[in-house]
C-alpha positions as CSV (number, residue, x, y, z in Angstrom):
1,X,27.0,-45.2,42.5
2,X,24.3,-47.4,43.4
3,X,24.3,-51.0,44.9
4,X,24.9,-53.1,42.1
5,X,27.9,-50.8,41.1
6,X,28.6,-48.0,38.6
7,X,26.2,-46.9,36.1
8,X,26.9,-46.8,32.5
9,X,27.1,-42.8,32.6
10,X,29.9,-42.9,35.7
11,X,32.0,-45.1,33.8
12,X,31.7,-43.3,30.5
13,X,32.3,-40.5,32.4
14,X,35.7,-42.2,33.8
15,X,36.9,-43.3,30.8
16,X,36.4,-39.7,29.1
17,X,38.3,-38.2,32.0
18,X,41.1,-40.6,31.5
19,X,40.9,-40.5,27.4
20,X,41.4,-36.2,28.1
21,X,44.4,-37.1,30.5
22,X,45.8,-39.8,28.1
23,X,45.8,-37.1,25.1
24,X,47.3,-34.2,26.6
25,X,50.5,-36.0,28.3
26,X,51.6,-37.4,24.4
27,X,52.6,-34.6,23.3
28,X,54.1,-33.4,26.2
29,X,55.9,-36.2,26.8
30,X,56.9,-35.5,22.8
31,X,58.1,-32.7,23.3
32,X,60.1,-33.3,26.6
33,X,62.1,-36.0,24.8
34,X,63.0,-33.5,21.6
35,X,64.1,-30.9,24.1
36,X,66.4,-33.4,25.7
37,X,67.7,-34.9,22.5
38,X,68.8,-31.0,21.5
39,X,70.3,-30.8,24.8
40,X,72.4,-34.1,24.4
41,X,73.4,-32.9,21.0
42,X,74.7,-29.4,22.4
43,X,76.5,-31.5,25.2
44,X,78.2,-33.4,23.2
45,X,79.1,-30.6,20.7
46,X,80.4,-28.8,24.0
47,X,82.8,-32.1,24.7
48,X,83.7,-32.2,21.1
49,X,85.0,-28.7,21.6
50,X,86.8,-29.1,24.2
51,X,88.9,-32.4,22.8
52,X,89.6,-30.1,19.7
53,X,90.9,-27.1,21.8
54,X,93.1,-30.0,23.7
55,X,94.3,-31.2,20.4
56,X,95.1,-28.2,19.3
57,X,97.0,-27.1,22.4
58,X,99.3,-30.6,22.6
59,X,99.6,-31.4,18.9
60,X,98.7,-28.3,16.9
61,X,95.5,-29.9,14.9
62,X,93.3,-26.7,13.4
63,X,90.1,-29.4,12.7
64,X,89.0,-32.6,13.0
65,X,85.8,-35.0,13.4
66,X,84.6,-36.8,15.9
67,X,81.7,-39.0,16.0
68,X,79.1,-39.5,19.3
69,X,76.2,-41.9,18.9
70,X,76.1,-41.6,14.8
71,X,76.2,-38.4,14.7
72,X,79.6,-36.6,13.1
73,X,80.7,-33.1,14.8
74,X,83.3,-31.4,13.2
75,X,85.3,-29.4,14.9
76,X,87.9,-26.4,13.7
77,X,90.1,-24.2,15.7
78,X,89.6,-20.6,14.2
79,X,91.1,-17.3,16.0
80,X,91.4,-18.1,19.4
81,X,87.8,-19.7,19.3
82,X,86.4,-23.6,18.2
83,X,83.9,-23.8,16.5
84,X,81.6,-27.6,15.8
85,X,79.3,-28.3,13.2
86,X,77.1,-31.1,13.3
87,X,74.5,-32.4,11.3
88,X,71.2,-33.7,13.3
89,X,67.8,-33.7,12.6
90,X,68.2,-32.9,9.5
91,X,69.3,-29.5,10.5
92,X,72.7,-28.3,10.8
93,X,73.8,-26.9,13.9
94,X,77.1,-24.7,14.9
95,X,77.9,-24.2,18.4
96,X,81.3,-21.9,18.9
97,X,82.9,-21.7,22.0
């Protein structure tokens, strides 16, 4: 840096540094949010469960469906164990508890 300010070289420089910073938190960012929506979908799939094991237990239902922010889990009480299907995605996921 001189008197008059920075030179063209510093301020490339700058804006290179914060281009390279800018690039490598997208897809990190990316993939934080994915791993979180996975995680809402399992928690809800974990609620989901447990409402079908209380149905089952007060008023003898063996399945049902339930839907949580547009997606449909479906739920069925197999063998001592409930089990929920959802579709999300565009995968399907199981998650038995």
């Amino acid at each position: 840096m001189n008197e008059q300010g920075f030179s063209f070289v510093e301020a490339l420089l700058a804006v290179v540094i914060l281009f390279f910073l800018s690039t490598s938190l997208v897809p990190l960012t990316y993939h934080m949010k994915q791993q979180l929506e996975e995680q809402k979908w399992q928690a809800h799939a974990a609620e989901v469960a447990f409402n079908g094991a209380l149905l089952q237990q007060r008023y003898g239902e063996w399945s049902g469906v339930q839907e949580i922010e547009g997606v449909s889990y479906f739920w069925n009480f197999d063998s001592g164990s409930v089990c929920v299907t959802y579709d999300a995605d565009l995968e399907e996921h199981e998650l038995c508890v």
